[in-house]
C-alpha positions in Angstrom: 89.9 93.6 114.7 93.3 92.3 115.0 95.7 94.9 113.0 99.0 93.9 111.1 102.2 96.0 111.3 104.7 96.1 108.5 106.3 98.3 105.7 103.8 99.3 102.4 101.4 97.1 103.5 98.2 96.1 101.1 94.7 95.2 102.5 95.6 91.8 103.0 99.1 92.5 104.8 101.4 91.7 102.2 104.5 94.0 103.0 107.2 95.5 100.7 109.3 92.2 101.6 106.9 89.3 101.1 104.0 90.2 98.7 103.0 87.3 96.4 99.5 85.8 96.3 100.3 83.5 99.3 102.0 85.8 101.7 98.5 86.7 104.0 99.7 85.0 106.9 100.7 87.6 109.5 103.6 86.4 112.7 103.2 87.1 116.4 106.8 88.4 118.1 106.4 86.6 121.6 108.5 89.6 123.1 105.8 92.5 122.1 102.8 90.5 121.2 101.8 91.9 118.2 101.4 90.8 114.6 103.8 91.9 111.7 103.7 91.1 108.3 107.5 89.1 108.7 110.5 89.7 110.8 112.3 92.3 108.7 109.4 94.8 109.0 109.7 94.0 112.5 112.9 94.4 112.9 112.8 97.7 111.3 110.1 99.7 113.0 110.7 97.8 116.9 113.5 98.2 119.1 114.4 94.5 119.5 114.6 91.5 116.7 111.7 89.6 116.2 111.1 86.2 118.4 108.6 83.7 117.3 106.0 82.8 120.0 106.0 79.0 120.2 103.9 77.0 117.5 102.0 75.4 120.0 100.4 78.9 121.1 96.9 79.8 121.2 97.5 82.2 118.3 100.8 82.2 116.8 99.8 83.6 112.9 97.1 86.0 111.6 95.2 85.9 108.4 95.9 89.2 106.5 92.4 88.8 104.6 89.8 87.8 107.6 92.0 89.3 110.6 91.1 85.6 112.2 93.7 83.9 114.8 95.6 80.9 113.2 97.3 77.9 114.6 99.9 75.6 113.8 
């Protein structure tokens, strides 16, 4: 299963910066390759800022309820 990283996450990786009903979607840094709930929780638990992977990328979001790859 493909696991989220981010700050005071919930079961559906809503994070202490984005947590309404919508925010599931989970964002793939192209530097480190793993998914965090948003850039600031990125930002503050990795050693370099967060950089998108491009949109036309096999799997550039992650659903925080199903854990299944997402595209653009």
């Amino acid at each position: 299963m493909n696991k989220i990283y981010g700050l005071t996450l919930d079961s559906a990786g809503r994070c202490q910066h984005y947590h309404t009903k919508v925010d599931i979607v989970a964002l793939k840094c192209a530097k480190c390759q793993q998914y965090y709930a948003c850039y600031q929780c990125h930002d503050k638990l990795v050693g370099h800022h967060f950089i998108p992977v491009k949109t036309d990328g096999p799997a550039p979001a992650l659903c925080g309820v199903c854990r299944n790859t997402l595209t653009y």
